[in-house]
C-alpha positions as CSV (number, residue, x, y, z in Angstrom):
1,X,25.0,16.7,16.4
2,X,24.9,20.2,15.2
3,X,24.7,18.6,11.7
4,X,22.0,16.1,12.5
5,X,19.6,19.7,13.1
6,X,21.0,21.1,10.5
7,X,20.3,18.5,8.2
8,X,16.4,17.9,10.1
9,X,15.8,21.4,9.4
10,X,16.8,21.1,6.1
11,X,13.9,18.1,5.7
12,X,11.4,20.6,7.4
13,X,11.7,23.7,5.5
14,X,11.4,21.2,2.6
15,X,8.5,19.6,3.8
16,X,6.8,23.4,4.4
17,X,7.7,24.0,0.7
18,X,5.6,21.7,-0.8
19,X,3.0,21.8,1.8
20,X,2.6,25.4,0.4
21,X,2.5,24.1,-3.2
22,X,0.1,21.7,-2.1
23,X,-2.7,24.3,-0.4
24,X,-2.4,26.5,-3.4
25,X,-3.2,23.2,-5.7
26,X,-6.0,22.1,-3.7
27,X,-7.8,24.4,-1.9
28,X,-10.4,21.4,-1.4
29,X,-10.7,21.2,2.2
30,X,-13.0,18.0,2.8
31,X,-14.5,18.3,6.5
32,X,-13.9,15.2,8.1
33,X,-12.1,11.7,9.3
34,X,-1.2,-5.4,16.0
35,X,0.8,-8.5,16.0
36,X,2.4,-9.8,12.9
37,X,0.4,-10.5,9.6
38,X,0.7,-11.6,6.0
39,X,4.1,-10.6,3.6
40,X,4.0,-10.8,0.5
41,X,6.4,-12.0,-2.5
42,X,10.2,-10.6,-1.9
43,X,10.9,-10.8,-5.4
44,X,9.4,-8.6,-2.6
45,X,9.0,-5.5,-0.1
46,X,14.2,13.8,0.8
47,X,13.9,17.4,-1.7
48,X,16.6,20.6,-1.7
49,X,15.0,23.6,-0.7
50,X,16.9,23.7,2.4
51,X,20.2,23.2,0.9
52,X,21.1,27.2,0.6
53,X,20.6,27.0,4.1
54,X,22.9,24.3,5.1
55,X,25.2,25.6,2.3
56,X,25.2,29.6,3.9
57,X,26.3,27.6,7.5
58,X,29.1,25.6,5.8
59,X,30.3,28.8,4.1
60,X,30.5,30.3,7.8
61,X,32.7,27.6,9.3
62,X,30.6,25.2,10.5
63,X,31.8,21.6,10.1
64,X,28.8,19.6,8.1
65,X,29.5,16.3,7.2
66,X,31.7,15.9,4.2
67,X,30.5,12.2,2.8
68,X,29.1,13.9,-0.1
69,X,26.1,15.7,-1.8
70,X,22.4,14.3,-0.6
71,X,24.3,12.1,1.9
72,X,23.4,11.1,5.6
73,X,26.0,12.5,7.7
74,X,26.1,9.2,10.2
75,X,23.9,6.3,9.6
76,X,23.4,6.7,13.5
77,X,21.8,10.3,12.7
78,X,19.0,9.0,10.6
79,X,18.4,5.8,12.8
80,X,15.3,4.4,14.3
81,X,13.6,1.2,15.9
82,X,10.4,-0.6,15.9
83,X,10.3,-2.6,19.0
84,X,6.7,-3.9,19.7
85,X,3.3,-1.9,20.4
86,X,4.3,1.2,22.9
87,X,7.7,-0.6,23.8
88,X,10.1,2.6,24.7
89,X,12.3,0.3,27.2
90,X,13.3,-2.0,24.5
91,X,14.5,1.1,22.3
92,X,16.2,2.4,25.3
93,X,18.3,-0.6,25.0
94,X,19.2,-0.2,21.5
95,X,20.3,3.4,22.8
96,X,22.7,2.0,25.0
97,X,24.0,-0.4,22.3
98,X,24.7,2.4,19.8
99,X,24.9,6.1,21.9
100,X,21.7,7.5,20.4
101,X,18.4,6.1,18.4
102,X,16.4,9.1,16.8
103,X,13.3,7.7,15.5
104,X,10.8,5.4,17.1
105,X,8.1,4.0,15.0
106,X,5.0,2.4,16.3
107,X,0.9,1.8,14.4
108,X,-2.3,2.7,14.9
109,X,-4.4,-0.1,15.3
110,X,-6.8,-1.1,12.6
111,X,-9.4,-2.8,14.1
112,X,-11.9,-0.1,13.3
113,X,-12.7,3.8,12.4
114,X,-12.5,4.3,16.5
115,X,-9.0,2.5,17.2
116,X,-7.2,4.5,13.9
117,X,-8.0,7.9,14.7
118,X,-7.7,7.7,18.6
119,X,-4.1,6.1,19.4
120,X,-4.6,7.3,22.9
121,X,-2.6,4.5,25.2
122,X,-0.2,4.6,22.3
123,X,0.3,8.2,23.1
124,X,0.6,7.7,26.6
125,X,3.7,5.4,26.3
126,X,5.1,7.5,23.7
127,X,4.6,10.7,25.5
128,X,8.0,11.9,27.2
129,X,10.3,9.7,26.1
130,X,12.1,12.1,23.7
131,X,11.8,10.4,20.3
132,X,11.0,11.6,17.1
133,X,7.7,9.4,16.3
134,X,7.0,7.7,13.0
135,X,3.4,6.8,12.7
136,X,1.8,3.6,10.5
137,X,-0.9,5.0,9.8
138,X,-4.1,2.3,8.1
139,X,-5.7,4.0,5.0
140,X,-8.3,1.6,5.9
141,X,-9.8,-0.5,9.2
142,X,-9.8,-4.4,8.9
143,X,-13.3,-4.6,7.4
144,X,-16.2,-2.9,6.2
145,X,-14.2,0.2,4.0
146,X,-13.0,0.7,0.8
147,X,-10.3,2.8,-1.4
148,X,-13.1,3.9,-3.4
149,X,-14.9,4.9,-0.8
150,X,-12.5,6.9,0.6
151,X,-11.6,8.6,-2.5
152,X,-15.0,10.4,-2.0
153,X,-14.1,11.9,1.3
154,X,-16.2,9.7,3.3
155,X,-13.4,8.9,6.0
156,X,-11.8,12.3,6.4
157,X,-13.3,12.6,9.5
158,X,-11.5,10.4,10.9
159,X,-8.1,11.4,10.0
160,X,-9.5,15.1,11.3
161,X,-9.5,13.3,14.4
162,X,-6.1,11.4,14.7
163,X,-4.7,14.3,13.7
164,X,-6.2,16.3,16.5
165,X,-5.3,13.3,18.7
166,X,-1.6,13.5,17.6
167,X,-1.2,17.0,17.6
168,X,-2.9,17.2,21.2
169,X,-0.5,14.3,22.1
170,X,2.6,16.4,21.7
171,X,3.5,14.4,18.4
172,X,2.2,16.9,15.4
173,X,5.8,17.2,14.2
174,X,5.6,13.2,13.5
175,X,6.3,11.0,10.4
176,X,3.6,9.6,8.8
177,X,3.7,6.4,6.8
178,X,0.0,6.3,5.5
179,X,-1.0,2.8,3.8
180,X,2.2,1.6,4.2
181,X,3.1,-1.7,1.5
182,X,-0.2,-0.7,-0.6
183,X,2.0,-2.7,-3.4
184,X,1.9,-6.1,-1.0
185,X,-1.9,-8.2,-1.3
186,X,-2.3,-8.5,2.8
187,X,-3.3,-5.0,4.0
188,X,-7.3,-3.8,3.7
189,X,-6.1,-1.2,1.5
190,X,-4.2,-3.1,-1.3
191,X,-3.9,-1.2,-3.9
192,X,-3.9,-3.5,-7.3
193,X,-6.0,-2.3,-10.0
194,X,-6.9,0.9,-8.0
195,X,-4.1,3.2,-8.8
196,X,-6.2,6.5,-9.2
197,X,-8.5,5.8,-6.0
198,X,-5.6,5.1,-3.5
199,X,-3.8,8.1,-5.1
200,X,-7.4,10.3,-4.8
201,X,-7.5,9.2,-1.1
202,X,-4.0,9.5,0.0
203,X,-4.4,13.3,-0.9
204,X,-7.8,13.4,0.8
205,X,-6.0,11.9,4.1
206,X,-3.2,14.4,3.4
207,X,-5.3,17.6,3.1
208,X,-7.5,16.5,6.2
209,X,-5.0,16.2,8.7
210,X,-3.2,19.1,7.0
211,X,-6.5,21.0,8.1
212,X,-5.5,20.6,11.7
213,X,-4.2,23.5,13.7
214,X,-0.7,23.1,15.1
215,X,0.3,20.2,12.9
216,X,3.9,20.3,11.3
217,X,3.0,16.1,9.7
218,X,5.4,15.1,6.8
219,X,4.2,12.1,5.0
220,X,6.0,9.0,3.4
221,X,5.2,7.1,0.7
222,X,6.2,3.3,1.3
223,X,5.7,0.3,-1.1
224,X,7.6,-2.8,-0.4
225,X,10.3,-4.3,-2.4
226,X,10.3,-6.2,-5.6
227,X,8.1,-6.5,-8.6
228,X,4.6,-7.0,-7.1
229,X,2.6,-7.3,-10.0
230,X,1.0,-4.2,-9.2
231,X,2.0,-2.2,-12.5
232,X,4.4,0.4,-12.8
233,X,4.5,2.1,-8.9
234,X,4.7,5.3,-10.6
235,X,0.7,4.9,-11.3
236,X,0.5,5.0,-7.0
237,X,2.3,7.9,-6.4
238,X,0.1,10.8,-5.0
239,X,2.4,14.1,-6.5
240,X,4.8,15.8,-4.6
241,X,2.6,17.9,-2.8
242,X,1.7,15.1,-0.9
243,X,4.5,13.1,0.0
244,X,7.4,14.4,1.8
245,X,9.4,11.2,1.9
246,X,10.0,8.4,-0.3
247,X,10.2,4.8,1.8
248,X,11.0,1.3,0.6
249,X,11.1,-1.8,3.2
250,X,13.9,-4.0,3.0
251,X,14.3,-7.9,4.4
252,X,16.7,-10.0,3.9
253,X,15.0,-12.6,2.5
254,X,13.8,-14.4,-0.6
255,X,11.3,-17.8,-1.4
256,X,12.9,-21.0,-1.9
257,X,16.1,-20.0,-2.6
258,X,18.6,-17.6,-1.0
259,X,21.8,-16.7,-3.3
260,X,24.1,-15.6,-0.6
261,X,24.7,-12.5,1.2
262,X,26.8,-10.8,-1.8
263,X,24.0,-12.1,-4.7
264,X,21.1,-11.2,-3.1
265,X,22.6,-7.4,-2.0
266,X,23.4,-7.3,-5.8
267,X,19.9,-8.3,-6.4
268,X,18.3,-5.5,-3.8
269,X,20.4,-2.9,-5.4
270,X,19.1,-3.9,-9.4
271,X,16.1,-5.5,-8.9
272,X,12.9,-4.2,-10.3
273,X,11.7,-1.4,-7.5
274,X,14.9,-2.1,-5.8
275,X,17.2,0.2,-3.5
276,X,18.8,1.9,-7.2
277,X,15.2,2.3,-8.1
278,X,14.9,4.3,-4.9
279,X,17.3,6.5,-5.0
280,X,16.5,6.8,-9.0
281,X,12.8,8.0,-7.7
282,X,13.4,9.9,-5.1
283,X,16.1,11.8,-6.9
284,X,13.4,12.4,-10.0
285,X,10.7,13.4,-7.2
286,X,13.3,15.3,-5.1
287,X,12.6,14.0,-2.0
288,X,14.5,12.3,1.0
289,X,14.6,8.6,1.1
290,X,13.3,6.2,4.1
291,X,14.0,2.8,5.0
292,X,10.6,2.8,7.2
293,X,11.6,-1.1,7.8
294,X,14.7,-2.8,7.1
295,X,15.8,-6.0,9.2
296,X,17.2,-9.9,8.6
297,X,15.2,-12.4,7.1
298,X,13.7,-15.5,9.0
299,X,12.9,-18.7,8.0
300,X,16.0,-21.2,7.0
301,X,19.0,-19.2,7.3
302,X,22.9,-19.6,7.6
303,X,25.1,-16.6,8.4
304,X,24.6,-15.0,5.0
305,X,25.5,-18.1,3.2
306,X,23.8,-19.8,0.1
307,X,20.4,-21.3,1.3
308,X,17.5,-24.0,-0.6
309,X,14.5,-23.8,1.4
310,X,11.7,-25.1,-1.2
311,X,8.1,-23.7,-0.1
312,X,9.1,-21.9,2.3
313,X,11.1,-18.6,3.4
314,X,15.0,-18.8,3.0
315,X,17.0,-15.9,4.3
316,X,20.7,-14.9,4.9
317,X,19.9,-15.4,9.1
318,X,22.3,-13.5,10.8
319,X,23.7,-11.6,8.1
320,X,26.4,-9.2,9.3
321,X,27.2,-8.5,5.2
322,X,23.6,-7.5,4.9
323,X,23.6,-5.2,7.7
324,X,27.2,-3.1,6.6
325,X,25.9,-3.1,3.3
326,X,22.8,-1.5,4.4
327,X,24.6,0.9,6.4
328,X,27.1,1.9,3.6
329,X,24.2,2.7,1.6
330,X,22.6,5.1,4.3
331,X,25.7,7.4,4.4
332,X,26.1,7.4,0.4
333,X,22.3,8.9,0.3
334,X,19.9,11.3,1.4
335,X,18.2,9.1,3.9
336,X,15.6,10.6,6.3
337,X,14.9,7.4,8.7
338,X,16.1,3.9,8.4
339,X,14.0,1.6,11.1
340,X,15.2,-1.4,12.2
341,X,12.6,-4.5,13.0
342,X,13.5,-5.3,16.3
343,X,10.8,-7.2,16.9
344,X,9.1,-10.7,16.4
345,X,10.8,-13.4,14.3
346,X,14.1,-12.6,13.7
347,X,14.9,-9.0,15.5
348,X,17.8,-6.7,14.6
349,X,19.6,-5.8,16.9
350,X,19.2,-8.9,19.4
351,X,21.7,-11.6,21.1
352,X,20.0,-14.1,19.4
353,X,22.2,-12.8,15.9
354,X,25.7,-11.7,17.7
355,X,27.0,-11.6,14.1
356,X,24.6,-8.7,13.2
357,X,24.5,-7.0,16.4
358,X,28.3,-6.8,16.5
359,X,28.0,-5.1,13.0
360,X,24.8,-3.2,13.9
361,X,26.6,-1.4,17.1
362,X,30.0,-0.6,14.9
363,X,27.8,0.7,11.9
364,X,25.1,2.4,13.7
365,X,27.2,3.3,16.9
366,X,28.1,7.2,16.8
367,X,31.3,6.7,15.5
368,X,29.7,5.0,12.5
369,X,30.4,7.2,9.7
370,X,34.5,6.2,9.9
371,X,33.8,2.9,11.3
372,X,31.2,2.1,8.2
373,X,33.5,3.9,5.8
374,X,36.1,1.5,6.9
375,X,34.3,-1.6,6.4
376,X,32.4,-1.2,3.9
377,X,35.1,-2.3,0.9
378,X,35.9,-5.9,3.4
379,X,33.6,-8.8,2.8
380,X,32.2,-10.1,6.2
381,X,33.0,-14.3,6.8
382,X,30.8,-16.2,7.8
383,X,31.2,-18.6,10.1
384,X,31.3,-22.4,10.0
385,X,28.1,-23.1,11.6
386,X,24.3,-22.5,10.4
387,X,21.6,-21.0,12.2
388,X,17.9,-21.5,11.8
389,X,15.1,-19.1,12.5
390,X,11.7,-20.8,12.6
391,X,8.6,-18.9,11.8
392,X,5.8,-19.9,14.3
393,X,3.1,-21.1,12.3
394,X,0.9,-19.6,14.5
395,X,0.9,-17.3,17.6
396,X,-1.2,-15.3,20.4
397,X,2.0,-14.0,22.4
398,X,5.0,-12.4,21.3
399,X,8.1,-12.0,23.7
400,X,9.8,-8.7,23.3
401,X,14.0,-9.6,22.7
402,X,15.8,-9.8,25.5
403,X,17.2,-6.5,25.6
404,X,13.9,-4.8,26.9
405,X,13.7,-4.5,30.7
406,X,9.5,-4.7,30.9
407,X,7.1,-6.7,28.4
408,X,4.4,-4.1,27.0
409,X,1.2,-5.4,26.1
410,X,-1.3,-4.0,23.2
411,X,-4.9,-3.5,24.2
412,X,-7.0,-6.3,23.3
413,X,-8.5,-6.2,19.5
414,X,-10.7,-7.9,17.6
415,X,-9.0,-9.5,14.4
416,X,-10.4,-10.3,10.2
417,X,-8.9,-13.4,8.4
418,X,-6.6,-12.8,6.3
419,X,-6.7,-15.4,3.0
420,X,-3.2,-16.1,1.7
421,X,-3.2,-16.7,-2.5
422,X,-3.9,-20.0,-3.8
423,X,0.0,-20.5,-4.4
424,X,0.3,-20.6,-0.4
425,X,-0.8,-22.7,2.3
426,X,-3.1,-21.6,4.7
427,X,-1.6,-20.2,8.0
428,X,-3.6,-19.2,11.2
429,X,-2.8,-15.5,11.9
430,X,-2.6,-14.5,15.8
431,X,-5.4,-13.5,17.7
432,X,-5.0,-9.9,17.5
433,X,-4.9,-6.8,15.1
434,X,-2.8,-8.9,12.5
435,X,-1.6,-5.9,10.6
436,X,0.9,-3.7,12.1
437,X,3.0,-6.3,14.3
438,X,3.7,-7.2,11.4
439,X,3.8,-9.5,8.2
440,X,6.5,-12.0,8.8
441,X,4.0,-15.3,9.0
442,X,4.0,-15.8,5.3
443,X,5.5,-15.0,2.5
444,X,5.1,-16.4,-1.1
């Protein structure tokens, strides 16, 4: 444990570096400013200023991890959950599964200016429960706002005010992963063709709630995997001042066609903006990594094995290969927070995939960084039989996994059609917020 501070400390004093960098850059102080949803293609979906300081206490004696330079030192130390809006009993459960979750992540909700930048009930179930939060924050409410328009200042004020919420809230030490997916087509502020105004607002966001007394904010950067069509990601990226931690979400999942759990790893490790193009970036920017969200795949699915599912999602189900692999790569790199979707369609961990949760609790458990070591050089066999994880086509209700001892519901909100591309079928998105919960009712 003494290394998991050692190694947060070393993330904050490199946050406060560049925060420095940042105020002496841009002195520009502008006065101010949830259900599942849309994915997006999965051809789809930190820095070392504190390292003298972890260095001095290894040279007194104290036993850091030894799994290598820019390394997590457990895969457990850098692990959260998403569980569903304000859910804290359902990561509670995950605790007990694997000794200790760090990070909780949960979203604003963007049904307008007044939900974003007052999360008060999402406060109130957060408050006390002794996680380290990680905030989705929207660049932009469901309708009726722009990139441009924010690139102005026009918003700030609101972002003045969540941050006064958050800090208020006993939460102004927590992550924030602004615009998350900007390189996806289903959020309000998809960023194609608008490289320099989302890159103009992020750092007008940034400044404002950097303006707020008391706050201690880092701030991750998060496209999606996969070759978008969005350009070169490098257009989108708002300068080191800005962003304290580079993020990339991960599913287990393709269109059509599935390779198999060893292919399709190889193909998230090479692909264009894939995992090596993470750790290549980050590296370059000097900054942590994040695996904001990382999970299995649904749709047609069978234990990691080969899978033809044409127009629609095919996945490797429950994937135990996927998830070691995934957890190998944690402790090889300098990963801030890895979040696991246990929520919705096809949760991680959950009873419903005992082949992943097995893995998931001897990877992620406390013991993890022999036990992954270990295991990471076996290939995982999958069994004889197939499993398939339907996609609801549409949905007002979502049940939290079994695991959670009390179903939370979200305040009611008000929700903006979301049009999937021409090369997709129409599909009726629930009746609430349809951003945060999450994008798992289409992908193309």
């Amino acid at each position: 444990m003494l290394s998991v501070s050692l190694r947060l400390l070393s993330v904050a004093i490199k946050m406060k570096a560049s925060r420095i960098t940042g105020a002496v850059r841009n002195a520009d102080w502008a006065f101010p400013g949830v259900s599942e949803v849309t994915g997006g293609p999965l051809a789809v979906k930190w820095r070392r200023a504190g390292c003298a300081l972890i260095l001095a206490c290894a040279g007194i004696g104290i036993g850091l991890s030894t799994t290598g330079a820019g390394a997590s030192s457990t895969p457990n130390s850098v692990l959260g959950v998403y569980a569903g809006p304000g859910n804290s009993s359902a990561i509670s459960a995950v605790d007990t599964l694997v000794g200790h979750v760090h990070y909780a992540m949960d979203f604003t909700q963007g049904t307008s200016w007044a939900t974003i930048s007052n999360p008060g009930w999402l406060l109130s179930r957060w408050d006390g429960t002794g996680y380290q939060m990680i905030w989705g924050v929207d660049m932009l409410p469901n309708s009726g706002a722009s990139l441009a328009a924010g690139a102005t200042g026009l918003y700030n004020q609101y972002y003045v005010s969540l941050a006064d919420a958050l800090v208020a809230g006993g939460q102004g030490n927590s992550i924030i992963r602004l615009g998350w997916e900007f390189n996806g087509g289903w959020f309000p502020w998809a960023a194609k063709g608008q490289a320099q105004d989302f890159v103009t607002y992020w750092q007008q966001i940034v400044d404002s709630m950097r303006s707020v007394p008391g706050e201690s904010f880092q701030f991750e950067w998060n496209p999606t995997r996969g070759d978008l069509g969005v350009g070169n990601l490098a257009n989108f990226y708002p300068g080191d001042a800005y962003v304290d931690i580079i993020g990339l979400d991960v599913y287990d999942i393709e269109w059509a066609t599935y390779p198999g759990a060893q292919a399709e790893w190889q193909h998230m490790l090479t692909q264009t903006y894939g995992l090596d193009w993470l750790a290549s970036f980050a590296s370059e920017h000097n900054k942590p990594v994040a695996f904001p969200e990382w999970g299995l795949g649904w749709g047609k699915g069978d234990n990691g094995a080969p899978v033809s599912n044409p127009g629609g999602e095919a996945s490797g189900g429950d994937n135990a290969y996927f998830v070691q692999q995934m957890a190998q790569w944690i402790l090889n790199h300098d990963v801030s927070n890895a979040v696991a979707w246990d929520y919705g369609s096809n949760p991680l961990p959950s009873t419903t995939n005992p082949l992943s949760q097995a893995t998931f609790a001897q990877s992620f458990g406390l013991s993890s960084a022999e036990t992954t070591t270990t295991t990471s050089s076996t290939t995982t066999s999958e069994p004889a039989t197939s499993t398939t994880t339907s996609e609801p086509a549409t949905s007002t209700t979502t049940t939290q996994p079994a695991t959670s001892t009390t179903t939370t519901t979200q305040p009611a909100t008000s929700t903006t059609p979301t049009t999937q591309p021409a090369t997709s079928t129409t599909t009726t998105l629930p009746t609430t917020d349809p951003r945060p919960r999450h994008h798992h009712y289409w992908w193309w």
